[in-house]
C-alpha positions as CSV (number, residue, x, y, z in Angstrom):
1,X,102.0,82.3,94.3
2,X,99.7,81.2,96.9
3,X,97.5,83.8,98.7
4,X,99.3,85.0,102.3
5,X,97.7,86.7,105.3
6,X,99.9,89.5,106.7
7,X,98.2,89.6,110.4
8,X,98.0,93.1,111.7
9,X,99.8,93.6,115.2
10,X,99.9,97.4,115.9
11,X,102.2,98.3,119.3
12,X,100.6,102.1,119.1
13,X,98.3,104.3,120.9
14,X,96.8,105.9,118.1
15,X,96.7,103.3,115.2
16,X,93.3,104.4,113.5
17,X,91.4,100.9,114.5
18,X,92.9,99.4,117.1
19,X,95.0,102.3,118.6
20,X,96.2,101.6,122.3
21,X,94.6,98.1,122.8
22,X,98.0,96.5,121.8
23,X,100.3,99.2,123.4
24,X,101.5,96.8,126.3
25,X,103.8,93.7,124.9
26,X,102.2,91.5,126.4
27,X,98.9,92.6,124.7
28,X,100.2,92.8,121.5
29,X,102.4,89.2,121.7
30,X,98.5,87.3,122.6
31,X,97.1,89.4,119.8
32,X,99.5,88.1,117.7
33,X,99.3,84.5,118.7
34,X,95.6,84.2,118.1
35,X,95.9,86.0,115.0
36,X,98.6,82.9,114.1
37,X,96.0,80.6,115.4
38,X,93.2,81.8,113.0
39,X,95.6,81.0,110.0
40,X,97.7,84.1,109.4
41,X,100.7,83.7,107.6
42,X,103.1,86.7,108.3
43,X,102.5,89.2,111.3
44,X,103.2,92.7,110.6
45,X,104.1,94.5,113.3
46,X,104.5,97.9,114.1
47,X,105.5,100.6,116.7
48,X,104.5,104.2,114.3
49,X,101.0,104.9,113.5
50,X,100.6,105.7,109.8
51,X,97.0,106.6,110.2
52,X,96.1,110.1,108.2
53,X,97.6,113.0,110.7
54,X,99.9,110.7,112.7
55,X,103.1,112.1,114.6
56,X,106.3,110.3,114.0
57,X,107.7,109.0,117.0
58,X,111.0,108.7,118.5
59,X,113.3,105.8,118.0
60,X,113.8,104.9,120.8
61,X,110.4,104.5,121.5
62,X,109.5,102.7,118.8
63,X,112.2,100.3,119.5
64,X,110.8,99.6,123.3
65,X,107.5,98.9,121.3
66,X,108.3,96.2,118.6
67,X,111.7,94.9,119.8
68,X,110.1,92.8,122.7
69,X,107.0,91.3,120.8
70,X,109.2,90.4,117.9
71,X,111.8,88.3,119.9
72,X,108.5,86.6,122.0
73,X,106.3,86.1,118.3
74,X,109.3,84.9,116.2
75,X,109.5,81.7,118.1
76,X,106.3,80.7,115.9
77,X,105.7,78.6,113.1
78,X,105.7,82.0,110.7
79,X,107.1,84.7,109.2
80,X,107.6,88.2,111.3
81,X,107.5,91.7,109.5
82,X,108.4,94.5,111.2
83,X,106.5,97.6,109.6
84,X,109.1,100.7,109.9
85,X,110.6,103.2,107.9
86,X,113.8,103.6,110.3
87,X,117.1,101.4,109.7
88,X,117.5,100.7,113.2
89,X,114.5,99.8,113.9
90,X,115.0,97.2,110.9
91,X,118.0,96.2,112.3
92,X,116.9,95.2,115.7
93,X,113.5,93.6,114.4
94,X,115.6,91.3,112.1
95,X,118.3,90.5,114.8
96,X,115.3,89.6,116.9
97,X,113.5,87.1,114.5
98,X,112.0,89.2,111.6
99,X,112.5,88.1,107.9
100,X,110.0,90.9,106.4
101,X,110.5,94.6,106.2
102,X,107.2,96.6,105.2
103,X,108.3,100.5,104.3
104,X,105.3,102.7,104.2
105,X,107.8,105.4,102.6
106,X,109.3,103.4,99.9
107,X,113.1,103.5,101.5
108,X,112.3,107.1,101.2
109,X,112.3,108.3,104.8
110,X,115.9,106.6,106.0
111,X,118.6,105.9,103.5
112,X,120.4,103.6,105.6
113,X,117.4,101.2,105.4
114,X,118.2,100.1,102.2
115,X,121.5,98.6,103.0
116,X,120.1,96.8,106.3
117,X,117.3,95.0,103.8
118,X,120.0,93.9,101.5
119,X,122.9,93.0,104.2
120,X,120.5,90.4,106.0
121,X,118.8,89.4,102.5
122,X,115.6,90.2,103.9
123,X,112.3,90.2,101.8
124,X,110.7,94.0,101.5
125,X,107.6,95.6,101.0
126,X,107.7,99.0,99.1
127,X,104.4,101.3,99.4
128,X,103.1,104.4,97.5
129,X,101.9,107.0,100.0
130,X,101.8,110.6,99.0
131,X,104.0,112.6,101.2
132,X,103.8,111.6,104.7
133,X,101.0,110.5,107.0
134,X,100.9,114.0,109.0
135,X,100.0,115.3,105.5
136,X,98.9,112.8,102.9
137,X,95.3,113.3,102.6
138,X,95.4,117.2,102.9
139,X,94.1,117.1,98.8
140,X,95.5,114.7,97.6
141,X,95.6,114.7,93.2
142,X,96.8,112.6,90.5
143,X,96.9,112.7,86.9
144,X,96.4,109.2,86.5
145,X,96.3,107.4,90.0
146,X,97.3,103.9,88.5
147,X,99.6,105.2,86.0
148,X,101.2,108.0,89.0
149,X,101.4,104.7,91.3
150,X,102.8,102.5,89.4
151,X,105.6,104.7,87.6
152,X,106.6,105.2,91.4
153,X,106.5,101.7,92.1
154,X,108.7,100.8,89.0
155,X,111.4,103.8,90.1
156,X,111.2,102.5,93.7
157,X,112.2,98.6,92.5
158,X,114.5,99.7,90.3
159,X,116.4,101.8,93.1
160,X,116.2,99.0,95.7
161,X,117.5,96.5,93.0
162,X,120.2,99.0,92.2
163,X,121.1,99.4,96.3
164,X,121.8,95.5,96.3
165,X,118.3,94.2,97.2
166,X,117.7,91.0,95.2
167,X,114.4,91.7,93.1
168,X,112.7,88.4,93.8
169,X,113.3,89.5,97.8
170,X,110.6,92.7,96.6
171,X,106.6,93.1,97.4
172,X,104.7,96.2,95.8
173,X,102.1,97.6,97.6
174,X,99.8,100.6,96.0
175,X,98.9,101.8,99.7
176,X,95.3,102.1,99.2
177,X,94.2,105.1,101.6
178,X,97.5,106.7,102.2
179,X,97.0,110.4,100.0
180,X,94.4,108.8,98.3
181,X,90.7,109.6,97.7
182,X,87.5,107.6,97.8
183,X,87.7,107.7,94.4
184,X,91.5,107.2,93.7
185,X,91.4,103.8,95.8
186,X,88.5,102.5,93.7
187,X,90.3,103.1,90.4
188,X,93.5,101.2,92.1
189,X,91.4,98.3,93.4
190,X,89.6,98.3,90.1
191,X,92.7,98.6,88.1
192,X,95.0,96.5,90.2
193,X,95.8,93.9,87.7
194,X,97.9,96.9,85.8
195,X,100.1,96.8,88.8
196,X,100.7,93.2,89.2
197,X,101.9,93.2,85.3
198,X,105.1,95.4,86.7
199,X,105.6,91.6,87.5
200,X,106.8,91.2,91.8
201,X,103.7,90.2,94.3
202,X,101.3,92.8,95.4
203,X,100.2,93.3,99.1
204,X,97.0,94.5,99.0
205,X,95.9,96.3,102.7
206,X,92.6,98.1,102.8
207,X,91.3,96.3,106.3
208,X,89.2,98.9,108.3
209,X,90.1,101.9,106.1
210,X,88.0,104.5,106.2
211,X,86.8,105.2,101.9
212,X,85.0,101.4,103.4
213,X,83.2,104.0,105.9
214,X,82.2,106.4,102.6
215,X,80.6,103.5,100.9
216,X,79.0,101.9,103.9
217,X,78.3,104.1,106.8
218,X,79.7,101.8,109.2
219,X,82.2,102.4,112.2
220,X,86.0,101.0,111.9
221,X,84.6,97.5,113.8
222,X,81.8,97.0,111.3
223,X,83.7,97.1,108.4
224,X,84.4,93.4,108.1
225,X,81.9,92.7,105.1
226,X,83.5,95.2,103.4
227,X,86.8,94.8,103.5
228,X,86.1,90.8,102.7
229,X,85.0,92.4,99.2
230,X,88.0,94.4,98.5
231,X,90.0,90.9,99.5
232,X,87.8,88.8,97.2
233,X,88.1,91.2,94.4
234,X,92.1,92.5,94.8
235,X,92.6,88.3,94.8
236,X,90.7,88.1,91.5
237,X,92.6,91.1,90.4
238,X,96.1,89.6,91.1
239,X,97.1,90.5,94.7
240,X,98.5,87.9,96.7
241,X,99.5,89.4,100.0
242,X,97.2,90.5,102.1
243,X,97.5,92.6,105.1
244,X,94.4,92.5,107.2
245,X,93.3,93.1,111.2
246,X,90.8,89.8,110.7
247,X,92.6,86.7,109.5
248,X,90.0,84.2,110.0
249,X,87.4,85.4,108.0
250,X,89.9,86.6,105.3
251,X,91.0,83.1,105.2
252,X,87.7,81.7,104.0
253,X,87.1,84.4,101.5
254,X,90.4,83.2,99.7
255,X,89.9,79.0,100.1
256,X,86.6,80.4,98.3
257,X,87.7,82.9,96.1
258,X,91.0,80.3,94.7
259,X,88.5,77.5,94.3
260,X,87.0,79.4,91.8
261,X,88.7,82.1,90.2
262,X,90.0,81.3,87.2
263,X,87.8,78.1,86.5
264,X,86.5,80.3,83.3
């Protein structure tokens, strides 16, 4: 599988980088078109902060975030994912032009969601997050991070499979940062190719995130250099989807990182 940039477009006030700058559609529908232009593959977008200590917010709300840039986005030449946990929300995306559903909770959060995936054959995204993003990083522990992520990772494909969603339709994403430490996201990183033998894509997303702040220093807009290196190395690892706020750049890492990977 070729490497695919998921483009970040986050409809929120309070999304951890780029919180509010994208809250008005029409913000967030020329955000998304440039981030087409600079070679993205998929745009994820999204109406619910799932930063550390995020609020959930009402549907209806989140519906009169997404619903609008969806419709106006889908009308390009690429594939739309609409980053939710609720079924409606789902619903309306995909009725509006989405073809990707990205579930921070697994199908955990709403059991109708499940069904919604499967009915309109829809590809989805299932991440490990511990607990929910109000709470996740209040101590977060593991006995073994990789081995704890990827026994969920197995339960929650085998349950999605067994609720009617084809498994070649499923993307497995470790959710580096959400309840987990500094340390806990280097092991997964460093350990990623155990999670790619479960055998479905991985989406890899660690754009921004703030363990890149532990090991740097540098504020949420410096962390570009960084988060290139977790790309470069999650690709050598086996990733192939990767979910990032700065296509462009992230598209030269991977031309140079599958011209030569592998050549050994």
């Amino acid at each position: 599988m070729d490497p695919l940039l998921m483009g970040i477009v986050n409809v929120t006030p309070d999304s951890f980088s780029d919180g509010g700058r994208f809250l008005d559609p029409e913000a967030a529908i020329r955000h998304g078109r440039q981030l087409a232009a600079e070679g993205a593959d998929i745009l994820d977008i999204g109406g619910e902060s799932t930063r550390p200590g995020a609020d959930p917010v009402e549907l209806d709300e989140e519906l009169r975030r997404v619903v609008p840039v969806v419709e106006q986005l889908s009308s390009l030449d690429l594939r739309i994912s609409i980053d939710t946990m609720k079924a409606r929300v789902a619903r309306e995306a995909i009725d509006a032009g989405a073809s990707v559903v990205n579930d921070v909770s697994a199908l955990r959060f709403d059991p109708e969601l499940v069904g919604v995936v499967a009915d309109a054959g829809a590809d989805l995204v299932l991440m490990h997050m511990l607990g929910e993003p109000r709470t996740m990083q209040d101590d977060p522990r593991y006995d073994d991070v990789v081995a704890d992520v990827k026994a969920f990772l197995e339960e929650r494909l085998e349950h999605a499979v067994g609720q009617g969603v084809r498994e070649d339709r499923i993307w497995l994403d470790p959710g580096i940062g959400f309840g987990k430490t500094l340390e806990h996201n280097l092991e997964l990183i460093a350990r990623l190719d155990e999670l790619v033998a479960i055998g479905r894509p991985v989406v890899f997303g660690a754009s921004r995130k703030s363990f890149l702040a532990k090991l740097t220093g540098r504020l949420v807009h410096e962390r570009l250099a960084g988060t290139i290196a977790t790309t470069v190395i999650a690709y050598q690892r086996g990733a192939r989807v990767f979910r990032v706020h700065d296509v462009a750049p992230n598209v030269d890492a991977l031309k140079v990182a599958g011209a030569t990977v592998g050549r050994r």
